[in-house]
C-alpha positions in Angstrom: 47.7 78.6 -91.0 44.8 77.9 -93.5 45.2 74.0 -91.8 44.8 75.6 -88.7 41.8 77.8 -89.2 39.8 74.7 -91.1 39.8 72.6 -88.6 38.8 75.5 -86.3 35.7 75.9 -88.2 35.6 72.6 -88.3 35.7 71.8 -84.5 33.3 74.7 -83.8 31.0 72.9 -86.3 31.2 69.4 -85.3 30.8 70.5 -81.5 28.0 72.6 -82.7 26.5 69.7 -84.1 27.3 67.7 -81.1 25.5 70.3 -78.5 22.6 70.5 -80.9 22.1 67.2 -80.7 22.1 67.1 -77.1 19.9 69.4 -76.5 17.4 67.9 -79.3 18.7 64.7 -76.9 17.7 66.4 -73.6 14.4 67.7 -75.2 13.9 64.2 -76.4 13.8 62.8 -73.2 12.1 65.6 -71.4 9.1 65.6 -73.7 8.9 61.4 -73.1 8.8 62.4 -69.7 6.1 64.4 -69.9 4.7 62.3 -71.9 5.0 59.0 -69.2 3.9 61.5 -66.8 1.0 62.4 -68.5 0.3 59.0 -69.3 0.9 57.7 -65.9 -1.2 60.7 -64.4 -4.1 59.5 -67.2 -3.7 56.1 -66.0 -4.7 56.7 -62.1 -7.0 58.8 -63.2 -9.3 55.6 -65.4 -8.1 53.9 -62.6 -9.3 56.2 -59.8 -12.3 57.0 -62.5 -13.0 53.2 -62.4 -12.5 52.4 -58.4 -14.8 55.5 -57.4 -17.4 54.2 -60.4 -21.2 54.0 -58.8 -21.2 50.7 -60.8 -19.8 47.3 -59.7 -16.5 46.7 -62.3 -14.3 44.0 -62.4 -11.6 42.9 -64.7 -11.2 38.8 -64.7 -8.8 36.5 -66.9 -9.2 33.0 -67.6 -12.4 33.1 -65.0 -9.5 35.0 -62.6 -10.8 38.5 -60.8 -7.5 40.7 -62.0 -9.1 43.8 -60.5 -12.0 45.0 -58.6 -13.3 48.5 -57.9 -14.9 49.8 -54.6 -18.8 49.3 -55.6 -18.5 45.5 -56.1 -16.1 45.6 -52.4 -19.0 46.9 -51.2 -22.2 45.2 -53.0 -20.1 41.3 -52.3 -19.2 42.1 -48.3 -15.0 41.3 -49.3 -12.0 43.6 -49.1 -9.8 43.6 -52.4 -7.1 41.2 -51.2 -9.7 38.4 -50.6 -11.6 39.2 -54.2 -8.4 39.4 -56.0 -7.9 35.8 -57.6 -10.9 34.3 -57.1 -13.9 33.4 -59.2 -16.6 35.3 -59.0 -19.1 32.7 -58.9 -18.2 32.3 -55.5 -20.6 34.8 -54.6 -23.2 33.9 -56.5 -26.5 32.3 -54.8 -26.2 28.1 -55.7 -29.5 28.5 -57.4 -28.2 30.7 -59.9 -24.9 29.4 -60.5 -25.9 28.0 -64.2 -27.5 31.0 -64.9 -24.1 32.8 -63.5 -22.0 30.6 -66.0 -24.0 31.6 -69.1 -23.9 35.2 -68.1 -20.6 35.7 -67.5 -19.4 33.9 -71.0 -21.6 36.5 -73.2 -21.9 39.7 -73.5 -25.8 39.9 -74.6 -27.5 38.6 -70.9 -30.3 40.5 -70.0 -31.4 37.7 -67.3 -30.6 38.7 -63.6 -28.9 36.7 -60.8 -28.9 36.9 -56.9 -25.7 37.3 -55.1 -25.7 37.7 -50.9 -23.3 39.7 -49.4 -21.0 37.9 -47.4 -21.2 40.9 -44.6 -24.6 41.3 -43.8 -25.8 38.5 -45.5 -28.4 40.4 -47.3 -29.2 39.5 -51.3 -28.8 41.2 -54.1 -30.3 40.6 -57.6 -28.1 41.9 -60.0 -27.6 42.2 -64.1 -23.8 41.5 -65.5 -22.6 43.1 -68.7 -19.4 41.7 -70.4 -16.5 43.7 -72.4 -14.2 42.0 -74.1 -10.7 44.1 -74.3 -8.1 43.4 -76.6 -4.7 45.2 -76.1 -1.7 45.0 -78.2 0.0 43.1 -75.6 -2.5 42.0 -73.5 -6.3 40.9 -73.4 -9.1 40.8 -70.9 -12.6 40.8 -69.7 -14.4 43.4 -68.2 -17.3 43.2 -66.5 -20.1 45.6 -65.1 -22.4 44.2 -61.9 -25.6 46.5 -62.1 -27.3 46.2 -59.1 -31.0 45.8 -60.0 -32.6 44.3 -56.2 -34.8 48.0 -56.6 -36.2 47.5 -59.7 -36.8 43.7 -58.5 -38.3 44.8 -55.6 -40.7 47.5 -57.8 -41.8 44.4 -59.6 -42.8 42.4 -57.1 -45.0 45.2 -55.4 -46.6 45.9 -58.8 -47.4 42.4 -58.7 -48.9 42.0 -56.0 -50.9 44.9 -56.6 -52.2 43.2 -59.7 -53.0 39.8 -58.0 -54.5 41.4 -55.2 -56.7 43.4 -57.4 -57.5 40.7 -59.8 -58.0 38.4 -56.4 -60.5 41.3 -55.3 -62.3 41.0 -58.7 -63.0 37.4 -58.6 -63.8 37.5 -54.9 -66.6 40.3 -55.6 -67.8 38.4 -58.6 -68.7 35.4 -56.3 -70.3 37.1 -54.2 -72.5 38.9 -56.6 -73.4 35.1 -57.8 -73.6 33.4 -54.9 -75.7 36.3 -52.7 -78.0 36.1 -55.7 -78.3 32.2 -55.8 -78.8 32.3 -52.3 -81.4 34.4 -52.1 -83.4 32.4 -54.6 -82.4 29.2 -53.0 -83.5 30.4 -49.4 -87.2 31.4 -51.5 -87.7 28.4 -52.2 -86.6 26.1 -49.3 -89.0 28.8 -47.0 -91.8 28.4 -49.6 -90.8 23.9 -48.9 -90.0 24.1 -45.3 -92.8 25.9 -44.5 -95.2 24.0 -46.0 -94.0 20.6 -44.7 -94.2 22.2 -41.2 -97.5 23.7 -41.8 -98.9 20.0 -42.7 -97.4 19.1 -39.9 -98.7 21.1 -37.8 -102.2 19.9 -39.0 -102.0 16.3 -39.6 -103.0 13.9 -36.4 -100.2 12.6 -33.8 -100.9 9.6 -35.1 -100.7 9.8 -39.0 -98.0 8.3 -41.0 -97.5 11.3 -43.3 -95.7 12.7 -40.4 -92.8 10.7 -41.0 -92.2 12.5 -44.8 -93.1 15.8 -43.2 -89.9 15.3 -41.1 -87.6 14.1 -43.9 -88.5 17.4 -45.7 -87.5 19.6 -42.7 -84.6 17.5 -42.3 -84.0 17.9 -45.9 -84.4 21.4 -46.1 -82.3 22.5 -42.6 -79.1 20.3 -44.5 -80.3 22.5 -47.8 -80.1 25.7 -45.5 -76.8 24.8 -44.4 -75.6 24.3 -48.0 -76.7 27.4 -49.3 -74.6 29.0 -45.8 -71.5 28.3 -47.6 -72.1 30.1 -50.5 -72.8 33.2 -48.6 -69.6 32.9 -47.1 -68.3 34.7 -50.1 -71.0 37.9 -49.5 -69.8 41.1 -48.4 -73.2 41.7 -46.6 -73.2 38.7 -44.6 -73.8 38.8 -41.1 -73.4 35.5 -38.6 -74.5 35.2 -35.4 -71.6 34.8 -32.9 -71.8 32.9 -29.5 -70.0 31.0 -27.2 -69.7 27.5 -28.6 -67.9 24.1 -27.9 -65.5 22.8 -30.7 -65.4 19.1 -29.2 -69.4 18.6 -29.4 -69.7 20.4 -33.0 -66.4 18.4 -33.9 -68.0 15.3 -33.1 -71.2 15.9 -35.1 -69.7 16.6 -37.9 -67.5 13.3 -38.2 -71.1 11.5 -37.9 -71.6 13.2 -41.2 -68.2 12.9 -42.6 -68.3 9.2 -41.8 -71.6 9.0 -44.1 -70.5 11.1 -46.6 -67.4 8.6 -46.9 -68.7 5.3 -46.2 -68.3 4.2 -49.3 -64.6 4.5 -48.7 -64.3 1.1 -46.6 -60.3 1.6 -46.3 -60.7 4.8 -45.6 -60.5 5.5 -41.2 -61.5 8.4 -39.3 -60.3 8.7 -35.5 -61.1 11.5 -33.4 -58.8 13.1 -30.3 -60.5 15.7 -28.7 -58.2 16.8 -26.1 -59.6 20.0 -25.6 -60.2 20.5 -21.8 -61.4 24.1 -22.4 -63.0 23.4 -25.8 -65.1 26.8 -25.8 -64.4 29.7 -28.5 -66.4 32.6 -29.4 -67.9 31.3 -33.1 -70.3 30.4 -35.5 -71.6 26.9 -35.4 -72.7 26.9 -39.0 -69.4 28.5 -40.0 -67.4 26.0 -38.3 -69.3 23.2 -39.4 -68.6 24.4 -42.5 -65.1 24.6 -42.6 -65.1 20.7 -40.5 -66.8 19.2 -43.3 -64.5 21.1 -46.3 -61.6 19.7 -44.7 -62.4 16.5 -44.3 -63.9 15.8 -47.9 -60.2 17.5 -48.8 -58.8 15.3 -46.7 -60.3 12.3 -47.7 -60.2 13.2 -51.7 -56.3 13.0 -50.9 -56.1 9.4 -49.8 -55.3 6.3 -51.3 -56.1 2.3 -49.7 -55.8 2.1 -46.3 -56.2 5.9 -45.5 -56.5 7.7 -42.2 -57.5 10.7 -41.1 -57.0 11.9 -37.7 -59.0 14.6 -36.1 -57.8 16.6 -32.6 -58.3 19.2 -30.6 -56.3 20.0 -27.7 -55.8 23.5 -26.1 -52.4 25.6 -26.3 -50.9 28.6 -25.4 -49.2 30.6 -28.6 -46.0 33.2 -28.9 -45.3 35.7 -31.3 -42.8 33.2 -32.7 -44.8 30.6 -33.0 -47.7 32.6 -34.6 -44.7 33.9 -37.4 -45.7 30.2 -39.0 -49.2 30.7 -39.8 -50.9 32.1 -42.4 -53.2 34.7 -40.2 -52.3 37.7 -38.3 -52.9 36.7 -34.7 -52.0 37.7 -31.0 -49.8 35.7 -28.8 -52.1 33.9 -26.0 -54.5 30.9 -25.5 -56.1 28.6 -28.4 -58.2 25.9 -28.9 -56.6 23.7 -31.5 -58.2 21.9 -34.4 -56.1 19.8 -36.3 -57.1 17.6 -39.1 -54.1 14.8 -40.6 -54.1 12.4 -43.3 -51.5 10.6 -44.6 -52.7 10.7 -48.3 -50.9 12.7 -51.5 -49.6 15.5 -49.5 -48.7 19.0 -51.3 -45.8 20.6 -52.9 -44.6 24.0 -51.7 -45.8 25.4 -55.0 -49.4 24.0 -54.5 -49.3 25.4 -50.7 -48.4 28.9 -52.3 -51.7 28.9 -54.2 -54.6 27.0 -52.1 -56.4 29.5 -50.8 -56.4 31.6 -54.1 -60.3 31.7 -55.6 -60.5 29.4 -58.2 -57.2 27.2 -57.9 -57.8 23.5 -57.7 -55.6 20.7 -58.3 -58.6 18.5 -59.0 -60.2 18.0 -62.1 -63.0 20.3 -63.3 -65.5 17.9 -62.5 -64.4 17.3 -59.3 -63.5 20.8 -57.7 -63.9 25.3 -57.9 -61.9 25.6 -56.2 -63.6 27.6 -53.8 -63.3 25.6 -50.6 -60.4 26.3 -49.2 -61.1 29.8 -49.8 -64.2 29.3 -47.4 -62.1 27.8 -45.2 -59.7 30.8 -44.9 -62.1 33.4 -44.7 -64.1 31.6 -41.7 -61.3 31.2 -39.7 -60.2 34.7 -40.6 -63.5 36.2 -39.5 -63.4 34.0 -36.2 -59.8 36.0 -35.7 -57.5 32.7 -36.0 -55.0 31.6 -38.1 -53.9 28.4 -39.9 -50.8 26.3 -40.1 -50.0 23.9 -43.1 -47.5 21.0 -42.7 -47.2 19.0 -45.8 -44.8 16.6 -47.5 -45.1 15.2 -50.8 -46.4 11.4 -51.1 -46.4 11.5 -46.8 -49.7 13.4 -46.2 -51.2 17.1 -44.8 -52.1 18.3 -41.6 -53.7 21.1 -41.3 -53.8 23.3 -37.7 -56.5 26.3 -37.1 -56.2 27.8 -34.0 -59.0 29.7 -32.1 -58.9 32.1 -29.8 -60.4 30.4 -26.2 -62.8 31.8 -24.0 -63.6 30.9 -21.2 -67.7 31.8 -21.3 -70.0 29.1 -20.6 -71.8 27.9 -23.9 -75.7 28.9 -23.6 -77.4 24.9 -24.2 -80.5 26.3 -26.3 -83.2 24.2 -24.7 -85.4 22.3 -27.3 -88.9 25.2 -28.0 -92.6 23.0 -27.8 -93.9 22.9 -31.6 -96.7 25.4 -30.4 -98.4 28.0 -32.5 -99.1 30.9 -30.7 -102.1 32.7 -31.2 -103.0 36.4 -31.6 -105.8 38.6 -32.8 -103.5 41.0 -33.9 -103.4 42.7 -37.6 -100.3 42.2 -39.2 -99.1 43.6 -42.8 -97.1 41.0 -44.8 -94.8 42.6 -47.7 -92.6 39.8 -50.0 -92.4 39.8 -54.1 -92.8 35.8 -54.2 -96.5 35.2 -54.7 -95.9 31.8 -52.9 -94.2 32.9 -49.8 -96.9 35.5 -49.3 -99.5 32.8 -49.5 -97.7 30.7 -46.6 -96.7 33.4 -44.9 -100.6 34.4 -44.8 -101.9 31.1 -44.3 -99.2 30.8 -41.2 -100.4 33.8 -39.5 -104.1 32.9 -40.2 -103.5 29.7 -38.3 -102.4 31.7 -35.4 -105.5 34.0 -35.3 -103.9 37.1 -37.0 -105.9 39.1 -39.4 -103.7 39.2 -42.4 -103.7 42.3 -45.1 -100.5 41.1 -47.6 -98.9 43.4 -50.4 -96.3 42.8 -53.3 -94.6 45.4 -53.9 -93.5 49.1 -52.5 -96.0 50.8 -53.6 -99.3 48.2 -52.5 -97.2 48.2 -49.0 -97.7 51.7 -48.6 -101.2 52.1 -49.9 -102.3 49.2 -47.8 -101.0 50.8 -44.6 -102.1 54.2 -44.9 -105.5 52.7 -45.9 -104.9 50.9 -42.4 -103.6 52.8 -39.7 -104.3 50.6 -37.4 -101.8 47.8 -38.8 -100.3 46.3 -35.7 -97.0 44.3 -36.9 -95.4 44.6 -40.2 -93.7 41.3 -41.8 -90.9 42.8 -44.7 -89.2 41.1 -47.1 -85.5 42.7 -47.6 -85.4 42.3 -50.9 -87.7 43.1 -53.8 -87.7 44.0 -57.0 -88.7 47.8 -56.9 -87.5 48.9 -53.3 -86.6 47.4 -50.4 -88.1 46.0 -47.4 -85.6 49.1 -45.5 -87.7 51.6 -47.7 -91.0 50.3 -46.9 -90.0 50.7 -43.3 -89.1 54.1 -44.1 -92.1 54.9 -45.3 -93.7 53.8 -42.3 -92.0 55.2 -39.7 -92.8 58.7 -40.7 -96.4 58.3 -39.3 -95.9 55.2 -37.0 -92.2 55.7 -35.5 -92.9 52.9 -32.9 -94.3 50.7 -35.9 -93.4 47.0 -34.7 -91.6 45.4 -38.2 -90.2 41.9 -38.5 -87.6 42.1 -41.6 -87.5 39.1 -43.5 -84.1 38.2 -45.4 -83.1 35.0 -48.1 -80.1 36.8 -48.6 -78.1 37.7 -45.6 -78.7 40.0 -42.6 -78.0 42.9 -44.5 -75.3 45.0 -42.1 -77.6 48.2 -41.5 -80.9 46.3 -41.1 -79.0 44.3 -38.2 -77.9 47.7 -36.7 -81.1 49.1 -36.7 -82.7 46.0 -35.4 -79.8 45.8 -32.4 -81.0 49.9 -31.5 -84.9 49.7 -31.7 -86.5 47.1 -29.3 -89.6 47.5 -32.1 -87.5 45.7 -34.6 -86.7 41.9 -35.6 -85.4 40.3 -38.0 -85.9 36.3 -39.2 -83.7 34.5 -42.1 -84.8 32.3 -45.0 -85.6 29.5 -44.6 -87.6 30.1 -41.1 -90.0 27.8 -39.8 -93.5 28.4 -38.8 -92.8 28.3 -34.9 -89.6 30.4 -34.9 -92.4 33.4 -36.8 -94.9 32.6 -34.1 -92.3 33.3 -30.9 -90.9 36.3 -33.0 -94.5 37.8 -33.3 -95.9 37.5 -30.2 -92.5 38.5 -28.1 -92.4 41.8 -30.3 -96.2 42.7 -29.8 -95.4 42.2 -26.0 -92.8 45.3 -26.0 -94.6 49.0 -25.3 
């Protein structure tokens, strides 16, 4: 009995033992379970964390994409399948692809790379960051794309603000110098010019002086139109537009080019002006201008046996054609001036930078870089545009292209070298003692009675002391006040006061618009010449 009882405790213990240790069994496995579960559950969740992630991820092994979340799907233009396997330097633009292999073996790149988008084909700069990850069982890279194309974008605009600020600066600096040499220049080739004319005027048919009187006028006029070029960097500056041909100007200024270069025997200049409707709406000075920079260019570029090649021909321009030039323009007819040489040639780089103030692949000696500038801001202001062709070691040609008209040019026929004559009293205002002296001496030769004044103040004293003034000759510009605020002055006794304004500088903008409104008003540049003052006179003092 006691047998018996024993190993009923004894089987009531052991299975007690037994169903405890299935239940800590059971609770075993349900709390590993859980725990998967949980796991599991924490794992879609990094990995739902990571595929919705704003930022590009991928996870690569042995230069192998493993995994890829939705932002790089999106940023590269593929779906997962075609990413998964691949290397992503596939994607990567060809001229970044060294830069692509350095970044993506460190961890410490701060240097950005350009990927396209296979999709839309659009680019992409972007920034990769590297994480190594070491498991226990398993290692591998992870990698962050951060797309930075805004930023990049930011940058450049800031950057272009700069340089077109800083471009501004230099532009209004040479102005500021060249206006002022200008003006002093212009002084003295009126005070020269002037002179030479006015001996001229009183030597004999017959007298062999006459010949040196004309090389000085000749002198001075190719003086004049040196000292036009610098005032194509003045804000003030006004040309006189008209209806001009480009094939007879063209083929005046390869007469001078082919001076200017004769020393260059090798060197060829041919000329195919094809133009049939050659006429444009422009400044002959201007263009000449811009003729004669080009070709020195030209020529500087050339080696033995060089050509250059000048045409003109007429053509009719679209919108897509026009997307090739440097200039805003509208689609429709042109007259074409091309100049070609088979010299040097240009890089792209060099082409990026040409018209930029300053820039000059010569040497210091040799350039300012300043001409091209000219260039670009004449044919801007005649409202064309430019084309550059250029290959390295295989010459430039360079295309401008001018909007046609078709108004007749206006041939200027040739004035008799005949002072007028006059009894009338005219007031002549300038600063330069010398000018004042010709100018006097000019108008005395005429007949005028001459009162003359230096300054602001003698101006106005001398006319109200003379009321019965008839023509007033100002100089724009002067030390104290202007030639504007002498006329001022005038005009508040004498509103029909008859003025001629006399400029070295430019034709200063508001002077030409009061000139254009008030038939009682002229104006003359620097240097002028004795007979273009006597027409200007006496056609004013006809006018009621």
């Amino acid at each position: 009995m006691k047998n018996l009882v024993f190993y009923y405790r004894y089987a009531i213990i052991v299975s007690s033992i037994l169903i405890l240790s299935l239940l800590l069994a059971y609770l075993h496995i349900y709390t590993l379970k859980r725990h998967n579960r949980y796991i599991e559950m924490l794992q879609e969740d990094y990995k739902d964390l990571l595929d919705k992630a704003p930022i590009a991820l991928f996870m690569q092994k042995n230069n192998k994409i493993t995994y890829v979340n939705e932002a790089l799907v999106k940023l590269v233009g593929e779906t997962k399948e075609d990413l998964l396997g691949t290397d992503f330097k596939e994607y990567v633009d060809k001229k970044n692809l060294e830069l692509a292999r350095k970044q993506l073996g460190r961890t410490d790149s701060e240097q950005d790379i350009r990927i396209r988008n296979k999709k839309n084909k659009k680019s992409h700069y972007v920034n990769i960051k590297r994480v190594n990850i070491k498991l226990a069982k398993s290692s591998f890279e992870l990698l962050m794309v951060i797309d930075v194309t805004e930023r990049k974008n930011i940058e450049k605009a800031q950057q272009e603000i700069m340089n077109k600020n800083a471009l501004g600066q230099k532009l209004e600096l040479v102005g500021m110098l060249s206006g002022r040499v200008a003006h002093d220049f212009n002084n003295l080739l009126a005070g020269i010019n002037g002179s030479a004319e006015l001996i001229e005027y009183n030597l004999p048919e017959e007298s062999s002086v006459r010949k040196y009187t004309e090389i000085i006028t000749k002198a001075c006029k190719s003086a004049a139109y040196l000292t036009n070029e610098l005032l194509i960097f003045t804000k003030n500056r006004d040309s006189v537009f008209k209806v001009i041909d480009i094939n007879l100007v063209t083929e005046s200024c390869v007469k001078l080019l082919k001076n200017s270069i004769n020393n260059y025997k090798s060197i060829q200049i041919e000329t195919e002006l094809l133009a049939e409707k050659p006429q444009i709406f422009g400044n002959e000075e201007l263009f000449q201008n811009m003729v004669i920079n080009l070709g020195l260019n030209a020529k500087d570029a050339l080696q033995e046996n060089g050509k250059i090649l000048i045409t003109t021909r007429n053509v009719n321009l679209t919108s897509k054609e026009l997307r090739n030039t440097i200039l805003k323009a509208k689609a429709g007819d042109y007259v074409e001036f091309s100049i070609e040489d088979n010299g040097t040639g240009m890089s792209k780089e060099v082409q990026k930078h040409i018209f930029q103030p300053f820039y000059t692949t010569k040497s210091k000696d040799e350039g300012t870089g300043l001409g091209m500038l000219a260039i670009y801001n004449i044919v801007k202001e005649h409202k064309g545009t430019i084309k550059i062709e250029s290959v390295v070691n295989r010459g430039t040609k360079f295309s401008i292209y001018f909007p046609m008209t078709n108004a007749i040019v206006e041939k200027d026929d040739e004035k008799m070298k005949v002072l007028q004559k006059t009894d009338a009293k005219v007031l002549v205002v300038d600063d330069e003692p010398v000018l004042l002296g010709l100018l006097k001496d000019i108008l005395e030769h005429m007949g005028a009675q001459v009162l003359t004044a230096k300054s602001y103040a003698e101006a106005v004293t001398c006319f109200q002391e003379n009321q019965d003034v008839d023509l007033a000759m100002l100089d724009v510009i002067m030390p104290d006040k202007s030639g504007l605020d002498v006329y001022e002055e005038f005009v508040k006794t004498r509103p029909e006061m008859k003025v001629i304004f006399v400029t070295g500088y430019s034709k200063d903008k508001n002077i030409t618009a009061l000139v254009s409104k008030n038939e009682t008003l002229d104006i003359i540049g620097k240097p002028y010449n004795i007979y273009e003052i006597s027409d200007k006179i006496l056609n004013l003092l006809a006018k009621k």
